[in-house]
PDB file of N, CA, C, O and CB in Angstrom:
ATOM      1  N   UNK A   1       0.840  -1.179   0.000  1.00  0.00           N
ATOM      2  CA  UNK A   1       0.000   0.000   0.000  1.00  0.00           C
ATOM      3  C   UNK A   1       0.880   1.235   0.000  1.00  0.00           C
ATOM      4  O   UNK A   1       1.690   1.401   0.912  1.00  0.00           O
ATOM      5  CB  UNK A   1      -0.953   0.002   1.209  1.00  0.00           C
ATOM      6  N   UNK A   2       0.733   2.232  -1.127  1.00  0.00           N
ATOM      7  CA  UNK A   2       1.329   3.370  -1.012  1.00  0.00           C
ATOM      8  C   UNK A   2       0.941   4.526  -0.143  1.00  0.00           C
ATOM      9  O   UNK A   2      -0.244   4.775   0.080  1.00  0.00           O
ATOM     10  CB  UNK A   2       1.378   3.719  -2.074  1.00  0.00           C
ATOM     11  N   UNK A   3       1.843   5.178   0.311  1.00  0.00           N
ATOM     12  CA  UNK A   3       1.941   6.404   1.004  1.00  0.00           C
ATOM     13  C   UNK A   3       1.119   7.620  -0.110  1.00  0.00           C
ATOM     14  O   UNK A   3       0.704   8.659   0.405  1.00  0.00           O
ATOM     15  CB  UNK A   3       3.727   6.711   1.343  1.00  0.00           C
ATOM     16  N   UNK A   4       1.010   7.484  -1.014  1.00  0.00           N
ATOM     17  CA  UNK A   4       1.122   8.957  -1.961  1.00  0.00           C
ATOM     18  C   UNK A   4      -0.754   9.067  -1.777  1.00  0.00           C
ATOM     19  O   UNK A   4      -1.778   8.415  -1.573  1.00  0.00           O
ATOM     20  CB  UNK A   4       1.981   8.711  -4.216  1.00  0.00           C
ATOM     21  N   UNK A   5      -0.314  10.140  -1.981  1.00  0.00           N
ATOM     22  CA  UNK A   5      -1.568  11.215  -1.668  1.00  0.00           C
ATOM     23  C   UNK A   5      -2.024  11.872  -3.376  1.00  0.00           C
ATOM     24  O   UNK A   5      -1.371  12.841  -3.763  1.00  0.00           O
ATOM     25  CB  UNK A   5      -0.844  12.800  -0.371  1.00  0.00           C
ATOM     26  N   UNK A   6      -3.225  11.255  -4.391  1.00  0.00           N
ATOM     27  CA  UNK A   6      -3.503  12.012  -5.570  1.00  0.00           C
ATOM     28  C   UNK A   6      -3.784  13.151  -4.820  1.00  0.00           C
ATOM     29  O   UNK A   6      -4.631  12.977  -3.944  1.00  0.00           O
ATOM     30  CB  UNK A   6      -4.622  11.513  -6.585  1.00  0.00           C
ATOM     31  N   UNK A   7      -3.291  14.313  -4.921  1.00  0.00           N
ATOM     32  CA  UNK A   7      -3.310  15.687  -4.528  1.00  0.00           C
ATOM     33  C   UNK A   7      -3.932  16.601  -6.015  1.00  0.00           C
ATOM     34  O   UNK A   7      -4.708  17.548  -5.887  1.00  0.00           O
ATOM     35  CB  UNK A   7      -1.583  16.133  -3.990  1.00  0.00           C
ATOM     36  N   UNK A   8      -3.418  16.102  -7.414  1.00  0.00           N
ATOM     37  CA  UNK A   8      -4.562  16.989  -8.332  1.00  0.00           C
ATOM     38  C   UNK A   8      -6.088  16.721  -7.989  1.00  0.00           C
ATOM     39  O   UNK A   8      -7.027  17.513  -7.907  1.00  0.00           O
ATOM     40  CB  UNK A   8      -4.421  16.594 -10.007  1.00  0.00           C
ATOM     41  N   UNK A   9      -6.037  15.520  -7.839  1.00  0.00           N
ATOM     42  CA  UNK A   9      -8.000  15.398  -7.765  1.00  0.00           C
ATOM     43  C   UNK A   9      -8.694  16.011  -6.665  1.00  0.00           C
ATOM     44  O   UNK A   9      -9.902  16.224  -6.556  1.00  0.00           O
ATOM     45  CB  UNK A   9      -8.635  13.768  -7.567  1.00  0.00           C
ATOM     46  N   UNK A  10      -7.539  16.323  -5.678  1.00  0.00           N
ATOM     47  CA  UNK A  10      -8.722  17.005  -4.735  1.00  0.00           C
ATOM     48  C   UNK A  10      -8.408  18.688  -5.247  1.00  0.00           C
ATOM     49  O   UNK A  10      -9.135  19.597  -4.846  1.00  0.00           O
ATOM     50  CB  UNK A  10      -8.435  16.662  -2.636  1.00  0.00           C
ATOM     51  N   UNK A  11      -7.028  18.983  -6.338  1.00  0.00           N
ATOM     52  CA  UNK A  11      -7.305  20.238  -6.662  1.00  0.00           C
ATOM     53  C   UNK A  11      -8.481  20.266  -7.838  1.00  0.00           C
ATOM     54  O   UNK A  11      -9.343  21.144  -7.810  1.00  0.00           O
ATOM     55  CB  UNK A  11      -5.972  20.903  -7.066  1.00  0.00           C
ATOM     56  N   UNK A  12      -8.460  19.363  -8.751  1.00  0.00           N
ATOM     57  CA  UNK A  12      -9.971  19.349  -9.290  1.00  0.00           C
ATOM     58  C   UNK A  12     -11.609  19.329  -8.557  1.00  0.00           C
ATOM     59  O   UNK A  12     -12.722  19.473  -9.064  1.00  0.00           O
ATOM     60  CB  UNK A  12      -9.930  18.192  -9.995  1.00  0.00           C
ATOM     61  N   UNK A  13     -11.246  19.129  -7.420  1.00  0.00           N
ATOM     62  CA  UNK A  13     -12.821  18.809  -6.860  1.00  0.00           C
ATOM     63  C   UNK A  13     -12.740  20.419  -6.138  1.00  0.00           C
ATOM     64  O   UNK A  13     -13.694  21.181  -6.294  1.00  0.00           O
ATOM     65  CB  UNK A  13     -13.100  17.067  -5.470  1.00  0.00           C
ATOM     66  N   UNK A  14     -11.740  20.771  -5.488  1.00  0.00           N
ATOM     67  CA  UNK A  14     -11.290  22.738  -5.150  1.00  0.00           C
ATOM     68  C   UNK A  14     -12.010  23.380  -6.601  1.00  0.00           C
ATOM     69  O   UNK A  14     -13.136  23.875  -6.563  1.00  0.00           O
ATOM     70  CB  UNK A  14      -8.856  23.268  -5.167  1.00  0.00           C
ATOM     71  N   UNK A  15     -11.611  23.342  -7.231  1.00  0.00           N
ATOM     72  CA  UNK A  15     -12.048  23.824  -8.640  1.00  0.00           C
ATOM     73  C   UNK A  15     -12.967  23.998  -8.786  1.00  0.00           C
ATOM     74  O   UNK A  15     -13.281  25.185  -8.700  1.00  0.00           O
ATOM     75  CB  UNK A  15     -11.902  23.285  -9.576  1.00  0.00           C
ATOM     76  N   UNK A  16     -14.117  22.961  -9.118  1.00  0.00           N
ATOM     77  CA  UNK A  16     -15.513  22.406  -9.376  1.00  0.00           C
ATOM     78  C   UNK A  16     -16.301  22.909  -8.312  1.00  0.00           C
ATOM     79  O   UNK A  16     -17.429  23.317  -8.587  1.00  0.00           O
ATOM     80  CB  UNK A  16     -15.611  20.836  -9.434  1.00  0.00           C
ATOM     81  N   UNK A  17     -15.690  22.966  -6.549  1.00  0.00           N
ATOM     82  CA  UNK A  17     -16.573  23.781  -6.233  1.00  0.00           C
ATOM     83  C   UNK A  17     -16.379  25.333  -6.368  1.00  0.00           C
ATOM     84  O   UNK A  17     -17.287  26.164  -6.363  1.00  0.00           O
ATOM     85  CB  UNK A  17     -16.829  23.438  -5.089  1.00  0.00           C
ATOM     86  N   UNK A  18     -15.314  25.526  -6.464  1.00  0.00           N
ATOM     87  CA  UNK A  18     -15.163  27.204  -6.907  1.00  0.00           C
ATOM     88  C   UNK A  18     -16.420  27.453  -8.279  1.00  0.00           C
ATOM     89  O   UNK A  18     -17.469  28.074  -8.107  1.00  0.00           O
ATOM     90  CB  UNK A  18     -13.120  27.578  -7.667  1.00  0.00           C
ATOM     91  N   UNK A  19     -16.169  27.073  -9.063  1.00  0.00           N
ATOM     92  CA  UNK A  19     -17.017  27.338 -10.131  1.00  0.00           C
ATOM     93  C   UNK A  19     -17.866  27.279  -9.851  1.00  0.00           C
ATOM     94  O   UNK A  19     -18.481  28.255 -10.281  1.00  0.00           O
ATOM     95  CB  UNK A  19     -17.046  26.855 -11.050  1.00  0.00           C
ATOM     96  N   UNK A  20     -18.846  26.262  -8.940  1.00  0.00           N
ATOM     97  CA  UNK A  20     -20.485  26.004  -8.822  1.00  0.00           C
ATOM     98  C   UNK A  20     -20.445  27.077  -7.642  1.00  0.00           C
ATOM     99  O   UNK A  20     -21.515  27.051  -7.035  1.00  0.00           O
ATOM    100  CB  UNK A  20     -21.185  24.147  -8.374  1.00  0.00           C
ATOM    101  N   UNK A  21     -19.797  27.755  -7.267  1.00  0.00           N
ATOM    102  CA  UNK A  21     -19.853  28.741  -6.470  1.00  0.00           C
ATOM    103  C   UNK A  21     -19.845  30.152  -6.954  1.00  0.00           C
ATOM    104  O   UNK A  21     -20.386  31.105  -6.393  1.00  0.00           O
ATOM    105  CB  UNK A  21     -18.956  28.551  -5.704  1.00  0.00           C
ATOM    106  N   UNK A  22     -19.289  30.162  -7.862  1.00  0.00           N
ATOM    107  CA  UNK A  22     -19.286  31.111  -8.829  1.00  0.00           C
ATOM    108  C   UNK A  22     -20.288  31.199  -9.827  1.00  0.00           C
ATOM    109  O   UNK A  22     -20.704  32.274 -10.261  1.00  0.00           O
ATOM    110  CB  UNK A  22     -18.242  31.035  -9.393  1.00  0.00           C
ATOM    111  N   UNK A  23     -20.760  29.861 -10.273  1.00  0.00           N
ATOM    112  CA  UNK A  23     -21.977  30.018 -11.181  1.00  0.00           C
ATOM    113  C   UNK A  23     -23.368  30.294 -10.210  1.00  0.00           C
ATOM    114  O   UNK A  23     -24.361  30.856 -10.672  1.00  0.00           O
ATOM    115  CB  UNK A  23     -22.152  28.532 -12.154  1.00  0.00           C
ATOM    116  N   UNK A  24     -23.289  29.835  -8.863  1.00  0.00           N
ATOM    117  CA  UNK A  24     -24.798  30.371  -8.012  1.00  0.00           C
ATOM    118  C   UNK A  24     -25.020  31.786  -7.995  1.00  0.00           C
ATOM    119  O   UNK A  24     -26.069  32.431  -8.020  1.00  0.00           O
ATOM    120  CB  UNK A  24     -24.839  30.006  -6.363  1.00  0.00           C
ATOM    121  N   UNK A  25     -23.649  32.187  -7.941  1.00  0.00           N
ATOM    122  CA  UNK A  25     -23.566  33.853  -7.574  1.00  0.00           C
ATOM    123  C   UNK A  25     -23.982  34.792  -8.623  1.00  0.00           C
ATOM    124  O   UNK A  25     -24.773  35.732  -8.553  1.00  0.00           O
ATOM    125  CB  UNK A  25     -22.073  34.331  -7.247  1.00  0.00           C
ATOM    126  N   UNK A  26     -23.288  34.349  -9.616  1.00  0.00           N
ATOM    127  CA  UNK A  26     -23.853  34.458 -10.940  1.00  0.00           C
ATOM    128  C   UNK A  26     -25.691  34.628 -10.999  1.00  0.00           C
ATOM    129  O   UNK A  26     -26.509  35.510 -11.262  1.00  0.00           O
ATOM    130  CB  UNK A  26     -23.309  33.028 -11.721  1.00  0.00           C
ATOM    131  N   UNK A  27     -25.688  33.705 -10.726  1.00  0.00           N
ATOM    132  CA  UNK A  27     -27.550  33.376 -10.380  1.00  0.00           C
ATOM    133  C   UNK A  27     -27.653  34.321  -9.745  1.00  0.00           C
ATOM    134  O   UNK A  27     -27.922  35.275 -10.475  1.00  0.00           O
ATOM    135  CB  UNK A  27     -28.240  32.011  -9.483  1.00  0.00           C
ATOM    136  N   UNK A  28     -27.572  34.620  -8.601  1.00  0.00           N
ATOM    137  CA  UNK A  28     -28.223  35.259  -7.828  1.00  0.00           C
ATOM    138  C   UNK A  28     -28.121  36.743  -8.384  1.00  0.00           C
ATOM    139  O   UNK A  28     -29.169  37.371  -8.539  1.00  0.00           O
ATOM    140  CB  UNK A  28     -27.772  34.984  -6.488  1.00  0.00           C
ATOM    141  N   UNK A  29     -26.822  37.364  -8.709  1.00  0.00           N
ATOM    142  CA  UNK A  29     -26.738  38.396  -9.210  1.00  0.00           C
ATOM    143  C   UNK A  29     -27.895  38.942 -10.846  1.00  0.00           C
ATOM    144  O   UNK A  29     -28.485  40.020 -10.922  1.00  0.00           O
ATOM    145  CB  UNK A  29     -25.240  38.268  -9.332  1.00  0.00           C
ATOM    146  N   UNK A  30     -27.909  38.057 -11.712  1.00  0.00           N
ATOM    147  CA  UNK A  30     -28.646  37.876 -12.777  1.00  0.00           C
ATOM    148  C   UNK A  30     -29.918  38.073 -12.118  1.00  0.00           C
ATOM    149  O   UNK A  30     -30.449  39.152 -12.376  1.00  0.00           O
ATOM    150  CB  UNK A  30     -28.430  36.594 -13.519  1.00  0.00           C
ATOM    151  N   UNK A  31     -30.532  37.313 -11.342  1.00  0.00           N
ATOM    152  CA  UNK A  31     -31.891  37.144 -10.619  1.00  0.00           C
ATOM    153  C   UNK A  31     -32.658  38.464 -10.207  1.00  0.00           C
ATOM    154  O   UNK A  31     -33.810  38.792 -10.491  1.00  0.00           O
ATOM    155  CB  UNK A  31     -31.652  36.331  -9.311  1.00  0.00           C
ATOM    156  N   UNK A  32     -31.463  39.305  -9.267  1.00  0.00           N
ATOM    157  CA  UNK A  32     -31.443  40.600  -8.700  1.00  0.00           C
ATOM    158  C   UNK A  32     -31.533  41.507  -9.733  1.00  0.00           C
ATOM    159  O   UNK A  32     -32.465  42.287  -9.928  1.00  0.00           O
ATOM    160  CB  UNK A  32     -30.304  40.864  -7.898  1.00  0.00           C
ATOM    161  N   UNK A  33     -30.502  41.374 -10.405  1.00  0.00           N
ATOM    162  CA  UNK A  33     -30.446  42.862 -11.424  1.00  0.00           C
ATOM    163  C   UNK A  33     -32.014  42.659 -12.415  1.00  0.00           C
ATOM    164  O   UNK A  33     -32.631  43.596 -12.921  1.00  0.00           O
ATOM    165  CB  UNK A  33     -28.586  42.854 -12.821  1.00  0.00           C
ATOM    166  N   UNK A  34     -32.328  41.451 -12.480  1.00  0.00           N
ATOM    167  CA  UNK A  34     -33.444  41.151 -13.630  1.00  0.00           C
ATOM    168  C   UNK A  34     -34.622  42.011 -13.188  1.00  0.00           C
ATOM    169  O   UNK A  34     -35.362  42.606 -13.971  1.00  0.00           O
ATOM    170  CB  UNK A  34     -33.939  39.438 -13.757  1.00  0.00           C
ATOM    171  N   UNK A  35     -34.726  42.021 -11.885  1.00  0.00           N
ATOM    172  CA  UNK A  35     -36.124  42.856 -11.672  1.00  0.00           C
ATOM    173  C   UNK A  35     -35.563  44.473 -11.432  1.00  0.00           C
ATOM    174  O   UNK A  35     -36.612  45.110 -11.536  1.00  0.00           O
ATOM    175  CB  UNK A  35     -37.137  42.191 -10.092  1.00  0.00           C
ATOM    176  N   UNK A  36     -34.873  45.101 -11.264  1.00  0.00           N
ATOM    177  CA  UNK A  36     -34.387  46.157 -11.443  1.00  0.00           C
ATOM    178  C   UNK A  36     -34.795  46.589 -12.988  1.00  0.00           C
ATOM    179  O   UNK A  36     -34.063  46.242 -13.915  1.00  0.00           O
ATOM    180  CB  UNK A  36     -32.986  46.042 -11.083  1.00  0.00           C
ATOM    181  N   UNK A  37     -35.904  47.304 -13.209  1.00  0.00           N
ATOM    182  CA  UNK A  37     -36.189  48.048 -14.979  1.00  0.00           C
ATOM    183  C   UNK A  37     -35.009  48.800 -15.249  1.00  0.00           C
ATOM    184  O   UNK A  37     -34.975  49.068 -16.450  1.00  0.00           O
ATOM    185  CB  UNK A  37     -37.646  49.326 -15.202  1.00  0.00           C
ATOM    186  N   UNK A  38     -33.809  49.351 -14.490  1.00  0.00           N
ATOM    187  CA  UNK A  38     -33.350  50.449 -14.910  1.00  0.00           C
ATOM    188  C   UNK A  38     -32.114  49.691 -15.209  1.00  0.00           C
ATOM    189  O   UNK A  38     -31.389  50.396 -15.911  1.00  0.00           O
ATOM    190  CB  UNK A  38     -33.381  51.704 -13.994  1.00  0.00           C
ATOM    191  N   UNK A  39     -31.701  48.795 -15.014  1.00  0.00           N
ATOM    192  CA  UNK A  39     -30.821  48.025 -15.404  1.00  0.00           C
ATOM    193  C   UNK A  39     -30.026  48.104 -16.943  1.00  0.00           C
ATOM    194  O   UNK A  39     -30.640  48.399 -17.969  1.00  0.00           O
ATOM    195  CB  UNK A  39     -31.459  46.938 -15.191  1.00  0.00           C
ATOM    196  N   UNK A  40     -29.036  47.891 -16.922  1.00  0.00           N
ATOM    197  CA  UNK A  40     -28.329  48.020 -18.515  1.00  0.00           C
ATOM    198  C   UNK A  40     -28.370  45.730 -18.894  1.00  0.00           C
ATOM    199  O   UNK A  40     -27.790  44.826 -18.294  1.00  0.00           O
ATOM    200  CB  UNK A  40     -25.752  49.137 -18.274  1.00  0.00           C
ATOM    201  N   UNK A  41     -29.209  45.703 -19.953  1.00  0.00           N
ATOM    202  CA  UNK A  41     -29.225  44.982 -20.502  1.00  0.00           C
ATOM    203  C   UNK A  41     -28.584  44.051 -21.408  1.00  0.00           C
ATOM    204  O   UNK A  41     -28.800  42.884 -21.737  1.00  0.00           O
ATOM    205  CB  UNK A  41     -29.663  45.289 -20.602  1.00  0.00           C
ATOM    206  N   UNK A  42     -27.561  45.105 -21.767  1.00  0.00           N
ATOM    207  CA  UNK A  42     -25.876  44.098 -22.258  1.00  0.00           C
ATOM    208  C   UNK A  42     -25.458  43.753 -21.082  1.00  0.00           C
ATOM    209  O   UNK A  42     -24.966  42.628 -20.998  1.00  0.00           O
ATOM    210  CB  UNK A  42     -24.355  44.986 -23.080  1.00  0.00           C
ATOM    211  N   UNK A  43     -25.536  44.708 -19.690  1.00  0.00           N
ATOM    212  CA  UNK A  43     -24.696  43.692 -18.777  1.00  0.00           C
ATOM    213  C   UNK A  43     -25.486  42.403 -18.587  1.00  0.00           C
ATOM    214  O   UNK A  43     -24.830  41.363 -18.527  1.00  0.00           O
ATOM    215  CB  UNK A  43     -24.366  44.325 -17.261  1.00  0.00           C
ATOM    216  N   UNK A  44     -26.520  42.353 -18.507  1.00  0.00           N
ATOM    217  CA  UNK A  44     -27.223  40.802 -18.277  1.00  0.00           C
ATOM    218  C   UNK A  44     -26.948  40.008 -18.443  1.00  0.00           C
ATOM    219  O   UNK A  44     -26.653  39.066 -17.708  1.00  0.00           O
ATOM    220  CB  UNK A  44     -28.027  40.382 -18.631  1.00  0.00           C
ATOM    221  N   UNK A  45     -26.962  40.221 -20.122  1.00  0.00           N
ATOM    222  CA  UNK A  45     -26.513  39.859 -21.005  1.00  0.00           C
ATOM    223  C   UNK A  45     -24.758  38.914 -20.848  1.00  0.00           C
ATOM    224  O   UNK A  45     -24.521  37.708 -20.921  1.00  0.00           O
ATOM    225  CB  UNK A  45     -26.688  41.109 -21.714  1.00  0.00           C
ATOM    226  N   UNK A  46     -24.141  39.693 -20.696  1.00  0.00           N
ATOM    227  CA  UNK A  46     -22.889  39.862 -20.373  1.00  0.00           C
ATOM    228  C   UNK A  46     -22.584  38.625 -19.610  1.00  0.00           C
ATOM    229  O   UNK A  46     -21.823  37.682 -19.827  1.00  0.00           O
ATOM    230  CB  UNK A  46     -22.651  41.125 -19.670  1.00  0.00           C
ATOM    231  N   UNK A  47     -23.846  39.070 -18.143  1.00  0.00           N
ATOM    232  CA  UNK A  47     -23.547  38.053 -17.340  1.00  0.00           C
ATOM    233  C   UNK A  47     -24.307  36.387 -17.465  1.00  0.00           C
ATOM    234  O   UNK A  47     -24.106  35.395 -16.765  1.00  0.00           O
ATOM    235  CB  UNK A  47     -23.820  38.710 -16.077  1.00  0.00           C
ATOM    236  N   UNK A  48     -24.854  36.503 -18.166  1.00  0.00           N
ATOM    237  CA  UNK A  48     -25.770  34.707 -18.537  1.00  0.00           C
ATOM    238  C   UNK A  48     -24.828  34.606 -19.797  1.00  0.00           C
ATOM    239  O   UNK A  48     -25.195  33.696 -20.541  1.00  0.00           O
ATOM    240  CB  UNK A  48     -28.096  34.617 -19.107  1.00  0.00           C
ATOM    241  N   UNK A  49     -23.813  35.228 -20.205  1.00  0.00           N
ATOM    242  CA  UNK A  49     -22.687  34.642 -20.801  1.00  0.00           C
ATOM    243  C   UNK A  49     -21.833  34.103 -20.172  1.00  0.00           C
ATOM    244  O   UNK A  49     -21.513  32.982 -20.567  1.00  0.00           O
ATOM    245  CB  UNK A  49     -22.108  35.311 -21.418  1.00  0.00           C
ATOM    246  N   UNK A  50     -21.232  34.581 -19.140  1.00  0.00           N
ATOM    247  CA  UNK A  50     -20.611  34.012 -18.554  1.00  0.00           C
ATOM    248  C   UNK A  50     -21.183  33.249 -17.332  1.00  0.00           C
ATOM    249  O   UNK A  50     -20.330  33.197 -16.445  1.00  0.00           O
ATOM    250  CB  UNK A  50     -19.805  34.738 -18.416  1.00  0.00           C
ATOM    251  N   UNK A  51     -22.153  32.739 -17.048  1.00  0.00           N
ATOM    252  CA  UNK A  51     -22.535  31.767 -16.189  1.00  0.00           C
ATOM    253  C   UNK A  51     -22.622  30.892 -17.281  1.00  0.00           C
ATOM    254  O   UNK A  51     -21.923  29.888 -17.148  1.00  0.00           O
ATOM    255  CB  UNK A  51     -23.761  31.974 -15.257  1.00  0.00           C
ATOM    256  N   UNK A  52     -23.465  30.989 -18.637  1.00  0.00           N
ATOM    257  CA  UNK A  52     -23.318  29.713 -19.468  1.00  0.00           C
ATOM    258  C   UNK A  52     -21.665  29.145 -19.380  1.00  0.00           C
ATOM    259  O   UNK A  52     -21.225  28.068 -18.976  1.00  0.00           O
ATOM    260  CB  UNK A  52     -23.788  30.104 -21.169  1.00  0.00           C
ATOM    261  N   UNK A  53     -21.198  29.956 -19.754  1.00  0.00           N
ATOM    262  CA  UNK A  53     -19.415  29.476 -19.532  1.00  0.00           C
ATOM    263  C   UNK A  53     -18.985  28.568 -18.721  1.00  0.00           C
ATOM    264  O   UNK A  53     -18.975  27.358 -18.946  1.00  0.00           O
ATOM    265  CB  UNK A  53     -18.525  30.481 -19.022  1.00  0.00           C
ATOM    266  N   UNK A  54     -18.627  29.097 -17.783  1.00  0.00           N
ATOM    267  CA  UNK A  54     -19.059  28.270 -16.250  1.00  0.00           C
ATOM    268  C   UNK A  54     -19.483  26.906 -16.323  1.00  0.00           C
ATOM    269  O   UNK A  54     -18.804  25.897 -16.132  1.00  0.00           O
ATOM    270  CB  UNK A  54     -20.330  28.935 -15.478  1.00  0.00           C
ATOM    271  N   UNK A  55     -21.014  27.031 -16.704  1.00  0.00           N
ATOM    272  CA  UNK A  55     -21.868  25.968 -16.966  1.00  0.00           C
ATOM    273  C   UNK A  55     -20.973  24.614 -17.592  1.00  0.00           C
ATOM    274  O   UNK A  55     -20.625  23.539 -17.105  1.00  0.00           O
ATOM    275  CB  UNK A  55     -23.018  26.544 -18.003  1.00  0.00           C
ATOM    276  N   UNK A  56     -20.836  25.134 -18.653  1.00  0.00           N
ATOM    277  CA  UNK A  56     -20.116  24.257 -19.694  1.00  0.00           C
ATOM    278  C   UNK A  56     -18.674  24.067 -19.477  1.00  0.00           C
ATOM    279  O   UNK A  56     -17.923  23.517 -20.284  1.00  0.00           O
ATOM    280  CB  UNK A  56     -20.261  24.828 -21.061  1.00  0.00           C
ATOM    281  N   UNK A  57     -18.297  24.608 -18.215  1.00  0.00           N
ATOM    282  CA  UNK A  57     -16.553  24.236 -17.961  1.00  0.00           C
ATOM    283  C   UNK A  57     -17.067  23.369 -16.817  1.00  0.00           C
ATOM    284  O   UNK A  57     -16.512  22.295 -16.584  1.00  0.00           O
ATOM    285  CB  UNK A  57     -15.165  25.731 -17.442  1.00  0.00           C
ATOM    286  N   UNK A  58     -18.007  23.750 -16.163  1.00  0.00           N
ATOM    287  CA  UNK A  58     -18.296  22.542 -14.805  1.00  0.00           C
ATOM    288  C   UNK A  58     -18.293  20.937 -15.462  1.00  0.00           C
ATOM    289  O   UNK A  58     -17.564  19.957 -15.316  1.00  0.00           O
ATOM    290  CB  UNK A  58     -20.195  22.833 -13.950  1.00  0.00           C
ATOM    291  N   UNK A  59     -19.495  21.233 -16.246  1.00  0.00           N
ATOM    292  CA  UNK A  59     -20.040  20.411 -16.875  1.00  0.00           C
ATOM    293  C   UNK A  59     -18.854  19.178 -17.510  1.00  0.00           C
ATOM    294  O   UNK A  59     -18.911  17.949 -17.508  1.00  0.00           O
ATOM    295  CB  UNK A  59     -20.844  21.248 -17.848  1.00  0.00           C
ATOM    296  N   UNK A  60     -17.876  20.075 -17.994  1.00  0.00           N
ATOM    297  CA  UNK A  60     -16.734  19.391 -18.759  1.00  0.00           C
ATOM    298  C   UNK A  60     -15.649  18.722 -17.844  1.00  0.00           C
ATOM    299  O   UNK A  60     -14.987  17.703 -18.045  1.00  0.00           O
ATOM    300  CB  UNK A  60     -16.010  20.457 -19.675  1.00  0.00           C
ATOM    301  N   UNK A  61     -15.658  19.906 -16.389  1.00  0.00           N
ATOM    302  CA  UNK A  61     -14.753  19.049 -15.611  1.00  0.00           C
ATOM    303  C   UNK A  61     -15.677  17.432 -14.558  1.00  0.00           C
ATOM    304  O   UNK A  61     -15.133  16.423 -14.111  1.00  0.00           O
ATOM    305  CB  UNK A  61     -13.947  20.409 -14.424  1.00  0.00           C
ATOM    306  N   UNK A  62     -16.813  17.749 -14.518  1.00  0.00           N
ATOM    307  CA  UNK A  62     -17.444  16.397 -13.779  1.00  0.00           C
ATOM    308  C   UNK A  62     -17.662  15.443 -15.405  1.00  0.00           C
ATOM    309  O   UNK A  62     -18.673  14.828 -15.065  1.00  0.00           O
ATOM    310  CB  UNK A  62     -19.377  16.836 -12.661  1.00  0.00           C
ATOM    311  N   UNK A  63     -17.454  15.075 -16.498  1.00  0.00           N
ATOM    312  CA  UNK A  63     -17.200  14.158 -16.880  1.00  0.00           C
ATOM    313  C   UNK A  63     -16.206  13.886 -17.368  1.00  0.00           C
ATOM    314  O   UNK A  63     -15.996  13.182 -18.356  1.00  0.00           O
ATOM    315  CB  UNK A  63     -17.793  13.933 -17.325  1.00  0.00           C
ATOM    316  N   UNK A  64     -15.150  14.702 -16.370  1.00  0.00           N
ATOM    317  CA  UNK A  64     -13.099  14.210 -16.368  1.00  0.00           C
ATOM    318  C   UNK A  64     -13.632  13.206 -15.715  1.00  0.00           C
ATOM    319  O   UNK A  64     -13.644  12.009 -16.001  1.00  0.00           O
ATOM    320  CB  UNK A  64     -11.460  15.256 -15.368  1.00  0.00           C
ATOM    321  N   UNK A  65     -14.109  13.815 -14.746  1.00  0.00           N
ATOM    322  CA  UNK A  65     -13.821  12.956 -13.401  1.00  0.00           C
ATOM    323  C   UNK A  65     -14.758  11.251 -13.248  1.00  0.00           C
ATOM    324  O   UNK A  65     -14.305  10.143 -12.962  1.00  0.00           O
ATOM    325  CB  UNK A  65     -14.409  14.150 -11.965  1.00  0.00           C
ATOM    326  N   UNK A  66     -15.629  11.518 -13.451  1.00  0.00           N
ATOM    327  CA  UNK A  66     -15.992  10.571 -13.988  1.00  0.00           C
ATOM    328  C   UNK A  66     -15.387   9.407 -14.824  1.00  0.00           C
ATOM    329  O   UNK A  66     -15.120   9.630 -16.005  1.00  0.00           O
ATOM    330  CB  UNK A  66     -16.623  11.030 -14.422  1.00  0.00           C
ATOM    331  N   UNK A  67     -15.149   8.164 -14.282  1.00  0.00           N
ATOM    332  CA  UNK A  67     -14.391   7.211 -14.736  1.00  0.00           C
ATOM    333  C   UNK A  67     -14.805   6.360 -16.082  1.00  0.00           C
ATOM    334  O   UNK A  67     -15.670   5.543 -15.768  1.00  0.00           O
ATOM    335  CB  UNK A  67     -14.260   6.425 -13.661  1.00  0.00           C
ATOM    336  N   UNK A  68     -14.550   6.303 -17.144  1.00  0.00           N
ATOM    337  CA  UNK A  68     -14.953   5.569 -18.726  1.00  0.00           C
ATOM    338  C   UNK A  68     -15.216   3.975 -17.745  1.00  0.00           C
ATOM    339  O   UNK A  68     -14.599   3.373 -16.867  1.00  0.00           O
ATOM    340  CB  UNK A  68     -13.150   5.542 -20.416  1.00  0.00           C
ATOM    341  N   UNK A  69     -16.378   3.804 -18.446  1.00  0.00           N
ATOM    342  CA  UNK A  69     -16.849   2.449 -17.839  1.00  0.00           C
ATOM    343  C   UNK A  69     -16.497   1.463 -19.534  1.00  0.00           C
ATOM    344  O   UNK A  69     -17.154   1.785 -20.525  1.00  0.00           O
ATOM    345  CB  UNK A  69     -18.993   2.553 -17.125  1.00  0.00           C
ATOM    346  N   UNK A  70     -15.816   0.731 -19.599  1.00  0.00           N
ATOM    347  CA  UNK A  70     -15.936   0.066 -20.830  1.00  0.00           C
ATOM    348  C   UNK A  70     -16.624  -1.172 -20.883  1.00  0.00           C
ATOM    349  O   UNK A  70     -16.062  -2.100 -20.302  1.00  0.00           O
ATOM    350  CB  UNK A  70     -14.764  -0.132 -21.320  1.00  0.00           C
ATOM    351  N   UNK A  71     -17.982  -1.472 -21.581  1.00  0.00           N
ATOM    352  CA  UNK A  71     -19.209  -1.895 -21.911  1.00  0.00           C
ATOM    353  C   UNK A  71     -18.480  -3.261 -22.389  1.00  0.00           C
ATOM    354  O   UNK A  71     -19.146  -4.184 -22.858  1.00  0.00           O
ATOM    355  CB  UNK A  71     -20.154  -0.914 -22.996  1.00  0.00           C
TER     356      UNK A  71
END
């Protein structure tokens, strides 16, 4: 039995929650400014761009991690 410690995967799982932490906030911010009428609308904009982003980098790092099952 080895001593060694995989130390990237728990910096990948650090990661993954940074981002889903970053994409809620995202939410919440989007959510807030949405009912505000006086709001500038490219930023919205702006910002459900970059939560899609997010989205699709989370998305990409939980099926790293995820192990290939071969059928």
């Amino acid at each position: 039995m080895s001593g060694i410690v995989d130390t990237e995967s728990f910096k990948e799982f650090a990661r993954l929650r940074e981002l889903r932490v970053s994409h809620r906030d995202l939410d919440y911010l989007i959510d807030s400014l949405s009912d505000d009428p006086l709001v500038d609308q490219l930023r919205i904009r702006r910002l459900k761009k970059r939560r899609l982003v997010l989205k699709d980098l989370i998305v990409r790092m939980e099926s790293e991690l995820i192990p290939d099952l071969d059928a």
